[in-house]
C-alpha positions in Angstrom: 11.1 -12.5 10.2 12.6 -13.2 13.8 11.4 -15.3 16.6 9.1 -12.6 17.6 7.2 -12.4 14.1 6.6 -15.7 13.3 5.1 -15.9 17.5 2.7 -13.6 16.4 1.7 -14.9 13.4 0.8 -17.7 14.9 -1.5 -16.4 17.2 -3.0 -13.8 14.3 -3.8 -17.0 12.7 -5.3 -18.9 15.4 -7.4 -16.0 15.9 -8.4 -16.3 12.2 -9.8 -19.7 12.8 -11.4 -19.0 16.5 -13.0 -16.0 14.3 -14.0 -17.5 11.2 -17.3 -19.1 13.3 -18.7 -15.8 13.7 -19.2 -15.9 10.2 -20.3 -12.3 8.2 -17.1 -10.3 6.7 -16.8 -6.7 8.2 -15.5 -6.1 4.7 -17.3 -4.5 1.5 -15.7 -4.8 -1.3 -17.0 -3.5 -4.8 -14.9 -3.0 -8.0 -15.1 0.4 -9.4 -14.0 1.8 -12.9 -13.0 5.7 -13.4 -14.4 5.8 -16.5 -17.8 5.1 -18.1 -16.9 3.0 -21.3 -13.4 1.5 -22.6 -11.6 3.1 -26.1 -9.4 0.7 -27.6 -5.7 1.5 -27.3 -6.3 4.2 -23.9 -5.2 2.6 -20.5 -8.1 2.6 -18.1 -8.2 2.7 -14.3 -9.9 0.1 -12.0 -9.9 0.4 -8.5 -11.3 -2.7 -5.8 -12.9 -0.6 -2.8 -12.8 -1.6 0.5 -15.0 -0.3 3.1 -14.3 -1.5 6.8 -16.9 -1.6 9.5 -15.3 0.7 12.3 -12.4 -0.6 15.0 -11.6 -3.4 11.6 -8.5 -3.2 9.6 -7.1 -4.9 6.8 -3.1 -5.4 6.4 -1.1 -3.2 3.3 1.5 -5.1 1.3 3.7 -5.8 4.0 1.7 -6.3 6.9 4.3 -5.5 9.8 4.5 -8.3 12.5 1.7 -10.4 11.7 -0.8 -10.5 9.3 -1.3 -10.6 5.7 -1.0 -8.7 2.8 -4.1 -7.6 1.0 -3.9 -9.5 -2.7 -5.8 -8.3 -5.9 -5.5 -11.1 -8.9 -7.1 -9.7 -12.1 -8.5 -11.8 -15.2 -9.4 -9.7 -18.4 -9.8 -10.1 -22.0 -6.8 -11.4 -24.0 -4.4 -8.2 -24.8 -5.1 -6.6 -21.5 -2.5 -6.4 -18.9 -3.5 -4.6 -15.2 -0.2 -2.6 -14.0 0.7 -3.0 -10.3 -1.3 -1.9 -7.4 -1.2 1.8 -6.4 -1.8 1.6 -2.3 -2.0 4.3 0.2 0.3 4.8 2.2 -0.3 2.7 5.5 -1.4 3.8 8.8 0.5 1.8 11.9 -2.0 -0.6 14.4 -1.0 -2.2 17.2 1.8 -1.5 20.2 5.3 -3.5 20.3 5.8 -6.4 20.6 2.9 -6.4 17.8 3.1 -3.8 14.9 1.0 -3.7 12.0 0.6 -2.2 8.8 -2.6 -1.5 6.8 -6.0 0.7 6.1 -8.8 1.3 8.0 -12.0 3.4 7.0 -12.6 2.9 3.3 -9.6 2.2 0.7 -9.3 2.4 -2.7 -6.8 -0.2 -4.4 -6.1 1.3 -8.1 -4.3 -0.3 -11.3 -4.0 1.2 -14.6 -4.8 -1.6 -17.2 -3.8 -1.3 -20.3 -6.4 -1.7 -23.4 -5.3 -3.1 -27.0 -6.0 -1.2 -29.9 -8.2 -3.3 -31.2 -11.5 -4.8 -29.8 -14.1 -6.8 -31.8 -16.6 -6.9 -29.1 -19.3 -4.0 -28.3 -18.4 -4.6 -24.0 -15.6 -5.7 -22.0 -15.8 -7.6 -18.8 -12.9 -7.6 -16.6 -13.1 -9.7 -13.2 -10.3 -9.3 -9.5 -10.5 -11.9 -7.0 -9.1 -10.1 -3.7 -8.2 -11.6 -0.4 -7.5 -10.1 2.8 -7.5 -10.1 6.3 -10.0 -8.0 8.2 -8.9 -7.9 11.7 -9.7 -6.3 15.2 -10.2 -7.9 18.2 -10.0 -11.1 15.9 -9.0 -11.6 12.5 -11.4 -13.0 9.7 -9.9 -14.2 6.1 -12.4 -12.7 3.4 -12.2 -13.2 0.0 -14.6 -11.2 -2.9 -14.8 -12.5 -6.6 -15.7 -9.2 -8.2 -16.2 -8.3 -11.5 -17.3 -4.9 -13.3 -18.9 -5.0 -17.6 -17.8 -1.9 -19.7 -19.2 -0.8 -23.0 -16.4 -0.5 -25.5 -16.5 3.1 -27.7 -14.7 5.1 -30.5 -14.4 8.0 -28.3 -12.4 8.5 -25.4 -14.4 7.6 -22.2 -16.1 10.0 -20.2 -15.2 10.2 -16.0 -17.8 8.4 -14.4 -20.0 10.9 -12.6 -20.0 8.2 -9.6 -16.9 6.8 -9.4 -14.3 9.9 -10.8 -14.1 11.5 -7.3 -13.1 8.5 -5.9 -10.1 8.2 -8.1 -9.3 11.7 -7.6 -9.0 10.8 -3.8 -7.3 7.8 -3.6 -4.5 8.5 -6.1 -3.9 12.5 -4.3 -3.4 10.3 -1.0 -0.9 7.9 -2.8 2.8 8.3 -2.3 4.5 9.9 -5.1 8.3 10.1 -6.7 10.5 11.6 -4.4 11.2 14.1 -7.1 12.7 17.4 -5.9 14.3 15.0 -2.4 18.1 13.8 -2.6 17.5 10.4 -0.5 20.4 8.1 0.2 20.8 4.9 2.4 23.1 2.8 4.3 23.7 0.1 7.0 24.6 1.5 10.1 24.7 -0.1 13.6 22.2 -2.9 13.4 19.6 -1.4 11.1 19.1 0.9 7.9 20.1 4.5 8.1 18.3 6.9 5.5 19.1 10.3 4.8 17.0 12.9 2.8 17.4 16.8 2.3 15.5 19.3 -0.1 17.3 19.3 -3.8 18.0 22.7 -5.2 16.3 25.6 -3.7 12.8 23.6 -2.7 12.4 24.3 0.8 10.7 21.3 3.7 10.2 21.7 7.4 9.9 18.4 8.0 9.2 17.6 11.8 9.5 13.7 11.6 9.5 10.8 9.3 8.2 7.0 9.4 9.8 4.2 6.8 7.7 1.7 5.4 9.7 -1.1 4.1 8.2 -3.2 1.2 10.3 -6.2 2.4 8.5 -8.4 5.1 11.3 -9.1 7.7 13.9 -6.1 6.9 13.4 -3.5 9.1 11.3 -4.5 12.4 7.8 -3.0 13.1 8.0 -2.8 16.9 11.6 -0.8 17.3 11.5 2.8 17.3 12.7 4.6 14.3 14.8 7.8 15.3 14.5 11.2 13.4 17.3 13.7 13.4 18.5 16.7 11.3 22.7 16.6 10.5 25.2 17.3 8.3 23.5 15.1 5.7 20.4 16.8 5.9 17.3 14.7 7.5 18.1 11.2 8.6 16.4 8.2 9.9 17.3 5.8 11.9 15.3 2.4 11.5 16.5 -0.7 13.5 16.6 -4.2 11.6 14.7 -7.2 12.6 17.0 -9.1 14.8 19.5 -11.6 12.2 18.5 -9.6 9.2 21.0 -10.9 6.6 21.8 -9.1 3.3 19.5 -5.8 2.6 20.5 -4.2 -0.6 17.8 -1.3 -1.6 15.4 0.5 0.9 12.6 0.2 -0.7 9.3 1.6 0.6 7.4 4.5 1.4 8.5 7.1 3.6 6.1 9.2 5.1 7.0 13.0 6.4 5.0 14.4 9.2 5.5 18.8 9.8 4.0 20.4 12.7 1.6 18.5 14.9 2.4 15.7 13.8 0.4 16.2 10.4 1.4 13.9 7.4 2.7 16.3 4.8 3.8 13.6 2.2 4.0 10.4 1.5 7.2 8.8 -1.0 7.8 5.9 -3.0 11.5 5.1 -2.9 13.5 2.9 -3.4 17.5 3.5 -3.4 21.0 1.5 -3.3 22.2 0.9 0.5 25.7 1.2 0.8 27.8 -1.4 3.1 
């Protein structure tokens, strides 16, 4: 991260302290299970849930020019493992020289856990510890020690009648493969130049397109990222923090808007960039 960043970290963080006397979190957080009960050997889905008073934001996993990332550790029974955290895609807070990247609203942070095949006890309990940083006109750490008890059955678990809409939700808004996309990268003149086109005979109008790097300090929050259409298809320009050294994959989610500026998908890539 340049100059710039760590500047405005340092204020996002003296902010946090100056805040941190006002005491309540503008933060709910509940942990949530899709289904009702646990069958050995089937995966299950958790999700922690967020809910944000309004004008208060919390950061995604790489939190732009300031900030920090939201974090979900998980602690469960011995033989099972929680996958990684599926995330929305991010929305963008902030004007240069500040950019940020996180939620608003109400967010659902989902992992698939997997379950072993066998299980002596009759319940399972399985406990996250998440912290974040709720922010908006100043920025408060919170932290929530959460934990959710499950019956363990034979039969395979019913959808919670509560909770199963929820899931739904969260994982349609969730970027997805770029299957059915031809996406390449490369460096180009100061920053990272990625280029995307329709495989085969699927058909896009895409009107724009935002990257979301996954790397902290990569590509830089506040600089414009240029949309065009050429030869290669769709490409987008996005300019490097200033002294960015080696970048080898673009890894992150890029988002593609159509008419009105309406987000028409959201994908998870992550590709070679060439020299």
């Amino acid at each position: 991260m340049g100059s710039r960043g760590l500047a405005s970290a340092a204020v996002l963080f003296g902010l946090a302290s100056l805040g941190s006397a006002e005491g309540r979190s503008h933060v709910a957080a509940a942990l949530l299970s899709e289904a009702e009960s646990v069958q050995p050997g089937r995966p299950v889905r958790l999700g922690v849930r967020l809910a944000m008073e309004e004008g208060w934001h919390v950061y995604w996993e790489n939190p732009g020019d300031s900030g920090l990332p939201t974090e979900v550790l998980w602690k469960a029974p011995e033989g099972f493992r929680a996958g990684p955290v599926i995330r929305p895609a991010p929305e963008i807070f902030g004007e240069p020289p500040v950019v940020n990247y996180g939620h608003d609203g109400t967010v659902l942070l989902v992992s698939e856990m997997s379950v072993p095949s066998r299980i002596r006890a009759d319940g399972v309990t399985v406990a996250a510890r998440v912290e974040w940083l709720e922010c908006r006109d100043v920025c408060l750490p919170g932290r929530a020690d959460l934990s959710i008890r499950l019956p363990v059955r034979p039969r395979m678990p019913a959808p919670s009648p509560e909770n199963a809409e929820i899931f739904r939700s969260a994982l349609s808004n969730a970027p997805v493969p770029p299957d059915g996309w031809e996406i390449s990268a490369e460096r180009s003149g100061g920053g990272l130049a990625i280029f995307f086109r329709p495989a085969g005979k699927k058909r896009a109008r895409v009107r724009g397109a935002y990257f979301f790097s996954r790397a902290p300090g990569s590509t830089d929050p506040s600089a414009r990222q240029r949309f065009s259409l050429g030869g290669k298809g769709y490409a987008l320009a996005c300019p490097f923090f200033e002294g960015t050294g080696h970048v080898g994959r673009a890894d992150g989610v890029l988002v593609l808007y159509g008419a009105g500026g309406r987000r028409e998908a959201s994908l998870s890539i992550d590709v070679p960039v060439s020299p």
